[in-house]
N, C-alpha and C positions, 0 to 999 in steps of 0.2 A: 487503398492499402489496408485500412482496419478490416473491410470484410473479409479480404484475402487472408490476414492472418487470422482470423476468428474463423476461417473455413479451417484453414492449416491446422489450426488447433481442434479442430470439431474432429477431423477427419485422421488427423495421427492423437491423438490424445487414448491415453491407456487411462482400466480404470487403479486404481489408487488401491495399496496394501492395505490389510483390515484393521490395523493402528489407525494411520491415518483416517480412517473413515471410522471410527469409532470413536476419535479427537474430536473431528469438525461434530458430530451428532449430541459428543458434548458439550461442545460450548454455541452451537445453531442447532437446536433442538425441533426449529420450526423445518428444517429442511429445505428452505427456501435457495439457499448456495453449494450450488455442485463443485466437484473436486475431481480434477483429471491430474494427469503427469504427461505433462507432453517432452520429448527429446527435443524439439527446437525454442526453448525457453531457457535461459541461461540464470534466470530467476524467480522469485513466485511472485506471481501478477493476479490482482483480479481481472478480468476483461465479464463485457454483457454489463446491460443497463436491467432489462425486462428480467432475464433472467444467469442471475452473476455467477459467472465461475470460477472458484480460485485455479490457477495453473502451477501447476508445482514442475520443478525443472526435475528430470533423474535422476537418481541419485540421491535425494535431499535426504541429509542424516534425520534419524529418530527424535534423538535430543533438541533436533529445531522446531519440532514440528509443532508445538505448540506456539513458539512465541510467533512464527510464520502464518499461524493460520487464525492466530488471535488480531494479529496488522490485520489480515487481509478481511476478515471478517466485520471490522470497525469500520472499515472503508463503505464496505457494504452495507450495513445498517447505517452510517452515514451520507450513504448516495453521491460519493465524493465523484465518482464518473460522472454522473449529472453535472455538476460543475464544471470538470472540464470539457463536459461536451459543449455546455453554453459559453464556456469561454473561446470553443473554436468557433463555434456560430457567430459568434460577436467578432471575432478577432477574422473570420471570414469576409464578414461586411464591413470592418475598417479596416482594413487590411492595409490602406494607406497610414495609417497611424504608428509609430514605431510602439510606442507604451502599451501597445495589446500586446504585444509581446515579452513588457515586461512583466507586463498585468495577470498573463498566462506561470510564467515562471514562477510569479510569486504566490498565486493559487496554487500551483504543483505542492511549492516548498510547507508554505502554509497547511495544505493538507495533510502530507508527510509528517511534519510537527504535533499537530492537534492529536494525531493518530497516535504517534509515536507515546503522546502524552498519555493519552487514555488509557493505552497497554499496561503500562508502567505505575500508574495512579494508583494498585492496589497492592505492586510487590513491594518484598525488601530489597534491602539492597544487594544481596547475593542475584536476586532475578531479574533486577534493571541490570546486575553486571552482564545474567547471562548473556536477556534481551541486546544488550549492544553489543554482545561477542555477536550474536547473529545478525547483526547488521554490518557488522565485518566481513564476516565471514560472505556473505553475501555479496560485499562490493567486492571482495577479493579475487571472486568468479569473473567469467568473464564479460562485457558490455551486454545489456539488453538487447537482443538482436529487433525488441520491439519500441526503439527509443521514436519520440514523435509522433506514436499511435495513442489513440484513450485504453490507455493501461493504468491502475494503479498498483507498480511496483512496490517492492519491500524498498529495494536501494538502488535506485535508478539514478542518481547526478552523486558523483562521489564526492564534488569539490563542497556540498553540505553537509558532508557526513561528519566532519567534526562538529558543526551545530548541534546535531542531532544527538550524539554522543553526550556533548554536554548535556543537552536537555535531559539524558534519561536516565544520567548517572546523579545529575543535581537538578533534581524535577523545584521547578517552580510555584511557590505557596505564595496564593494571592491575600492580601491584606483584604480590611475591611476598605480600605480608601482605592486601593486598584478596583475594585467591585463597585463601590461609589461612582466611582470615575468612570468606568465602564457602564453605567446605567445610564448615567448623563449626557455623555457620547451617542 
């Protein structure tokens, strides 16, 4: 089912207004992640391990498009597909085990988070607001029609979205002793 949608998208994917592609060249300069708009995307996903593509659904307003392609971008320099690809291989070969499936969930969520965090780590607070209008705005659309595939969505499980909210409206300052603690761990 991933190739079939990674053909769908190969095959109907428009190329992208020259904003948009003037954005992505700002903030990925190495060129290394391409940027389509496909009509069967309901949201912006990265999809491709070797070589990653953002997908942008139709339509995507102006004013989103940075904080849209700053997520999707982190995902990618993070290699968070990687992740969940090995977490289906794993969860392939346990497949008897229920906690690979929580296990998966919570790597989804986790990832979402971490990302959400790093986006955010450098605005003020007008641009974490804007940031989580556009994570709104996002769930508000309709379901990923690529739910279950190695996608990494902007806002793919809505029931976290107020997590996530919080997290980017009251971002998280780690102490010396959480970092302590964490080193230790």
């Amino acid at each position: 089912s991933y190739r079939r949608f990674a053909r769908l998208v190969r095959e109907t994917g428009e190329p992208p207004e020259g904003e948009a592609l003037a954005l992505l060249a700002r903030l990925e300069p190495e060129g290394r992640v391409r940027l389509t708009v496909c009509p069967y995307v309901s949201t912006p996903m990265l999809l491709g391990v070797a070589r990653p593509t953002i997908v942008l659904p139709r339509g995507m307003e102006a004013h989103r498009l940075w904080d849209v392609l700053a997520h999707e971008l982190t995902h990618a320099r993070r290699h968070d597909l990687l992740y969940k690809w090995f977490a289906v291989a794993v969860t392939s070969l346990h497949w008897f085990n229920p906690l690979m499936i929580v296990v998966r969930r919570q790597l989804n969520r986790a990832c979402e988070l971490s990302c959400d965090e790093a986006v955010v780590k450098g605005l003020d607070a007008a641009g974490r607001r804007h940031y989580g209008e556009t994570l709104l705005a996002m769930a508000a659309g309709q379901p990923p029609k690529s739910v279950g595939m190695l996608t990494a969505t902007l806002c793919e499980e809505k029931k976290h979205l107020k997590e996530r909210l919080v997290g980017v409206m009251r971002p998280k300052k780690r102490g010396p002793v959480a970092v302590a603690v964490t080193l230790v761990m």
